[in-house]
C-alpha positions as CSV (number, residue, x, y, z in Angstrom):
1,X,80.3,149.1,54.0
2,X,77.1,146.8,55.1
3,X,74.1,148.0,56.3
4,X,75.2,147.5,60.0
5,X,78.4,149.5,60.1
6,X,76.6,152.0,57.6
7,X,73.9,152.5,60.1
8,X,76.7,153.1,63.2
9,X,78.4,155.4,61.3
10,X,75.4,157.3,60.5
11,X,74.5,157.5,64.0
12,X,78.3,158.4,65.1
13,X,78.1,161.4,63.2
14,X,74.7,162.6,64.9
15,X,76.7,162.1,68.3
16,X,80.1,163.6,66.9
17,X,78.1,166.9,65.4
18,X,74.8,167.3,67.5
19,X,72.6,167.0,64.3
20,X,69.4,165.4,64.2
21,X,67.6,164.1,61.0
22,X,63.9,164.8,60.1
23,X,61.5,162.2,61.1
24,X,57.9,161.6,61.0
25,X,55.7,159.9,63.6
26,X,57.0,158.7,66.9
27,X,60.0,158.4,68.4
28,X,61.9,156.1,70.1
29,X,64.8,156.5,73.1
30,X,67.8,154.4,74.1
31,X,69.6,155.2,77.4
32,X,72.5,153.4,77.7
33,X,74.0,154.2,81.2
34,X,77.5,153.1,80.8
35,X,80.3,153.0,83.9
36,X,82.7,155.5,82.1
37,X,79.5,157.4,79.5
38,X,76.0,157.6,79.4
39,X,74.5,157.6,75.6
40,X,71.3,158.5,74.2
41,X,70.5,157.4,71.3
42,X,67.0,157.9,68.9
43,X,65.6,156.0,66.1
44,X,62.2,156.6,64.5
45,X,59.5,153.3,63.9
46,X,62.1,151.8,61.3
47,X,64.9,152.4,63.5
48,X,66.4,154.5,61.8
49,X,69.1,156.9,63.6
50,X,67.3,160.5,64.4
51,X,69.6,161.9,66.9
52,X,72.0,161.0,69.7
53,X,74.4,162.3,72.8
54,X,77.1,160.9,75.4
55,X,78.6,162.2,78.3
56,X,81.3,160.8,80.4
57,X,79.6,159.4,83.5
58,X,80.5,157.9,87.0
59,X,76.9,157.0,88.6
60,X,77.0,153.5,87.4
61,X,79.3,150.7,88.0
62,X,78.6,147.2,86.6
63,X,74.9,147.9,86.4
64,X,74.7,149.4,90.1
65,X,73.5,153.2,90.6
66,X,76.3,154.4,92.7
67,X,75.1,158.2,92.9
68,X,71.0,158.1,92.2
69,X,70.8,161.9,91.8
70,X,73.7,162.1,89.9
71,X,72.3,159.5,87.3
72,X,69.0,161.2,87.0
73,X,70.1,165.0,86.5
74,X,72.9,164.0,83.9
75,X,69.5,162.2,82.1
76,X,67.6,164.9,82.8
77,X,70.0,167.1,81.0
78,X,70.6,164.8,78.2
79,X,67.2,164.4,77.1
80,X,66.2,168.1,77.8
81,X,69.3,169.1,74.8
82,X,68.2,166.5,72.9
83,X,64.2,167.7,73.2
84,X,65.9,171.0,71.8
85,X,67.2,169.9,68.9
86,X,64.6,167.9,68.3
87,X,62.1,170.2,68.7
88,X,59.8,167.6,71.2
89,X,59.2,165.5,73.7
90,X,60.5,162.5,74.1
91,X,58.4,160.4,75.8
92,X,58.8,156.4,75.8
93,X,62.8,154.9,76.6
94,X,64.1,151.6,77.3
95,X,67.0,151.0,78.9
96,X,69.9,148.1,79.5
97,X,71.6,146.3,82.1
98,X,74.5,143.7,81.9
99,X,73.6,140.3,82.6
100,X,73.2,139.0,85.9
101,X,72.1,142.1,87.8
102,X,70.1,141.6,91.0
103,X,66.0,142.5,90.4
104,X,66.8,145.8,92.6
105,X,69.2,146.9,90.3
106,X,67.5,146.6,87.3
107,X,64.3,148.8,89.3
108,X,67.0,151.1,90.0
109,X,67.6,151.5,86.6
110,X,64.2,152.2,85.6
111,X,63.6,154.3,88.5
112,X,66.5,157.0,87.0
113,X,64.8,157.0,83.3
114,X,61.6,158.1,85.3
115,X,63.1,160.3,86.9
116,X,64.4,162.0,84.3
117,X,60.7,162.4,82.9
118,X,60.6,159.1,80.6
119,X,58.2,156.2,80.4
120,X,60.1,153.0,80.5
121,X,58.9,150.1,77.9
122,X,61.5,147.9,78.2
123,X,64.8,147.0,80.0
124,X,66.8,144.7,78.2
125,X,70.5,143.3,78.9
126,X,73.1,144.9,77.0
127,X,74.5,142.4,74.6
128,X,71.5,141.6,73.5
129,X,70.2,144.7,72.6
130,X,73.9,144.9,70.5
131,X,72.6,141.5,68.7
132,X,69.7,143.7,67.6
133,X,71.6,146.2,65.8
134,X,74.1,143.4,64.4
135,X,70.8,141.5,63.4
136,X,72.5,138.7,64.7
137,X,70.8,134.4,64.4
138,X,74.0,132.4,65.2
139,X,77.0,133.5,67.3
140,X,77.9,135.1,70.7
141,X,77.9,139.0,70.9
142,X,80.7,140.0,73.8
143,X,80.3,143.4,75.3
144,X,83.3,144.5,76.8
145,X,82.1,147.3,79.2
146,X,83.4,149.7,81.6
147,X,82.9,147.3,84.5
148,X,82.0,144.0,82.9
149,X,82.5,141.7,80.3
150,X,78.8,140.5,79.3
151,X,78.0,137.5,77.0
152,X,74.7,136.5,75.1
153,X,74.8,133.5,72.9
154,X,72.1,133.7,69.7
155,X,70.8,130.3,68.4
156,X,68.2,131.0,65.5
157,X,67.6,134.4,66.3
158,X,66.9,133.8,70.2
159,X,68.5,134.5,73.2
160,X,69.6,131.1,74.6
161,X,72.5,131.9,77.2
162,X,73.6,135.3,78.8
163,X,76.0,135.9,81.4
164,X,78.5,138.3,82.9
165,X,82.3,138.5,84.8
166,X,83.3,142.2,86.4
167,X,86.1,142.6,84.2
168,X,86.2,145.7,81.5
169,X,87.8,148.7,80.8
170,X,88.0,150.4,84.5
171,X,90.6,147.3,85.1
172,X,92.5,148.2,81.7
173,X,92.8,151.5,82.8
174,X,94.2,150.6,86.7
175,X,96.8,148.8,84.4
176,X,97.5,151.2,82.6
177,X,98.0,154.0,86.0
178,X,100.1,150.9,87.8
179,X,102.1,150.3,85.0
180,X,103.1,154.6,84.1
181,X,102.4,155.4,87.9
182,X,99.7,158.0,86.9
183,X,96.6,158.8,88.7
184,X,93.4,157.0,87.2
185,X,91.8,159.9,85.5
186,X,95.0,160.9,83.3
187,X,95.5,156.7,82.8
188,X,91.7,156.8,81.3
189,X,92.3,159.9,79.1
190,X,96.0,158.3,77.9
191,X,94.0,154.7,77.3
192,X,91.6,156.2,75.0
193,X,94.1,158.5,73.0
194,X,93.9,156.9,69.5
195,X,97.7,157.4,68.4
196,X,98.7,155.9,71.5
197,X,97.2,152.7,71.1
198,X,100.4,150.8,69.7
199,X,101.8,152.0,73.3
200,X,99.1,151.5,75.3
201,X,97.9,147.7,74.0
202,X,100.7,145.6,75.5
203,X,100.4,147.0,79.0
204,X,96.7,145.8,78.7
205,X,96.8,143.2,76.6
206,X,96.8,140.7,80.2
207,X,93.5,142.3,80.8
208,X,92.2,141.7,77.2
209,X,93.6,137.7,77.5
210,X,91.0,137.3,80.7
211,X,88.5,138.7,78.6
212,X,89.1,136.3,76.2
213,X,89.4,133.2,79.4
214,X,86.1,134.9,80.3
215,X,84.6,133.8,77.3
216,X,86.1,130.9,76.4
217,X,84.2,130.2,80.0
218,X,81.3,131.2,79.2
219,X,80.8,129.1,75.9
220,X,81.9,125.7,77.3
221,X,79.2,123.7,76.1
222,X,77.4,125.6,73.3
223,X,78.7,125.7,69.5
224,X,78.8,129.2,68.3
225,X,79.9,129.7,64.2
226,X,81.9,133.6,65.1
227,X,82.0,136.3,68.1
228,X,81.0,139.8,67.9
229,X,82.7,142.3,70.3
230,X,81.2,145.9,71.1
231,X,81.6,148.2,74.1
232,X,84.3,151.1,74.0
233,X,86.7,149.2,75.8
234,X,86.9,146.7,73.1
235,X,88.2,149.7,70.7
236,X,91.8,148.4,70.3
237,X,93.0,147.3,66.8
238,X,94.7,144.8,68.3
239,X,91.6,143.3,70.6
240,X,89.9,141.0,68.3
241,X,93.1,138.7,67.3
242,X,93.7,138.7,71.2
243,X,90.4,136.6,71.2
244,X,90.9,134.9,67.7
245,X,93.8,133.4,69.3
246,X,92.6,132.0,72.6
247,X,88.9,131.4,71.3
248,X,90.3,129.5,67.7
249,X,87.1,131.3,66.1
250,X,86.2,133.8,63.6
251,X,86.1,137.1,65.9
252,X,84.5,140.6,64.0
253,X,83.8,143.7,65.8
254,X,81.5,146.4,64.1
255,X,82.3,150.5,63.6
256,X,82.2,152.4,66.3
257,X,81.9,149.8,68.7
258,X,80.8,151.8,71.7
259,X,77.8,152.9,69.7
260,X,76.0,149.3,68.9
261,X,74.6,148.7,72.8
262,X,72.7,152.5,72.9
263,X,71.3,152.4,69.4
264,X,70.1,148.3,69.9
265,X,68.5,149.4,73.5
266,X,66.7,152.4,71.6
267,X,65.6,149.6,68.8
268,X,64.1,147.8,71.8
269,X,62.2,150.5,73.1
270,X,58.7,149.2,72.5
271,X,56.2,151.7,72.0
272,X,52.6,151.3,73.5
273,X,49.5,151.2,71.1
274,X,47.7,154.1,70.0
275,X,44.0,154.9,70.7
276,X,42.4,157.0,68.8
277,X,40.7,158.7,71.4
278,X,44.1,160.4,72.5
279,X,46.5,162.6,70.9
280,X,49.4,161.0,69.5
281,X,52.4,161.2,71.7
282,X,56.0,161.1,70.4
């Protein structure tokens, strides 16, 4: 296993158990306030994985606050557990948006990390903060969200294109109530079941071939040497040939795929000089 996926499964397992590693000096936070989860994740000044949490959530779609309060108090609450088992405060987050969000949105989006008692350092969009933990210099990282399929194509390390379409995993899962005439929460829960996914992909796969058009769209004009998927909605074993197949390119998607976005936003999460006339905040 490389580094990468090493690293996302190491930080899957502080989610999955609600352990925390010891760490020295400051700390850094990722909220990553998805349409169908909101995940926390917390990395020390290496970046390496210290803790993390996720809750399903439903006060964001495609980047928009939909329910303000709602966002903030299912932070709030987050954080606070987290502070627990951490035994501080965390102080400095950044957070993520999917490209193409209006200015207000992305306010909004800081305006629900300070609510929830954080200081916000950076906001960056989400598939670039995935190219972060995929240390990514050539290619297009795709994340397949709840709400959106978001694009950000890497020349030499930089960011040179990003862009986004509203289609994701709340559209897989309509299929999927339409198509067993099931109400949308039970379709969502069925979706995700992993021993149902041989079932489950052909009713979607139409939604996972106008991802792949989405895409193809998007990279008209630039040369790109392989794709990287993340986001949970891009879970399916089947998913990445989908793309291999309309794309013609090498298409790899990392462990745990829903995991890459919150760990890269907490490796953006810039931390502010210290002076050494104040105490040293974590």
């Amino acid at each position: 296993m490389d580094l990468k996926n090493r690293t996302l499964s190491n930080f899957a397992e502080l989610v999955e158990t609600g352990e925390c590693k010891n760490f020295k000096g400051r700390l850094k936070v990722g909220v990553d306030l998805g349409t169908a989860n909101t995940v926390l994740a917390v990395v020390d000044t290496s970046n390496r994985p210290i803790a993390g949490i996720s809750a399903p959530s439903h006060a964001i779609q495609d980047g928009v606050i939909v329910n303000y309060y709602e966002c903030v108090q299912l932070v709030t609450r987050l954080k606070e557990i987290l502070e627990e088992r951490l035994g501080t405060e965390l102080t400095y987050a950044a957070a993520a948006i999917p490209p193409g969000v209006s200015e207000g949105s992305v306010k909004s989006i800081g305006y629900v990390l300070e609510g929830a008692g954080f200081e916000v350092t950076n906001i960056v969009d989400e598939p670039t903060a995935a190219a972060a933990v995929l240390k990514i210099r050539d290619g297009a990282v795709v994340d397949v969200g709840g709400g959106t399929t978001g694009i950000s194509i890497l020349k030499d390390g930089k960011v040179i294109y990003t862009d986004d379409e509203a289609t994701g995993g709340t559209h897989m899962t309509m299929t999927v109530a339409g198509h067993y005439r099931i109400p949308y929460e039970e379709a969502e829960l069925l979706k995700r079941q992993p021993d149902k996914q041989d079932e489950i992909f052909p009713v979607i796969k139409a939604t996972v071939e106008k991802m792949a058009l989405i895409t193809e769209k998007f990279l008209k004009g630039y040369e790109v040497p392989a794709i990287y998927v993340v986001g949970g909605s891009s879970m399916f074993r089947e998913f990445t040939s989908v793309f291999e197949k309309h794309l013609k390119l090498p298409v790899y998607q990392p462990v745990h795929p829903l995991l890459v976005t919150p760990l890269g936003i907490a490796y953006c999460c810039e931390l502010p000089k210290l002076s050494p006339k104040k105490d040293n905040k974590i």
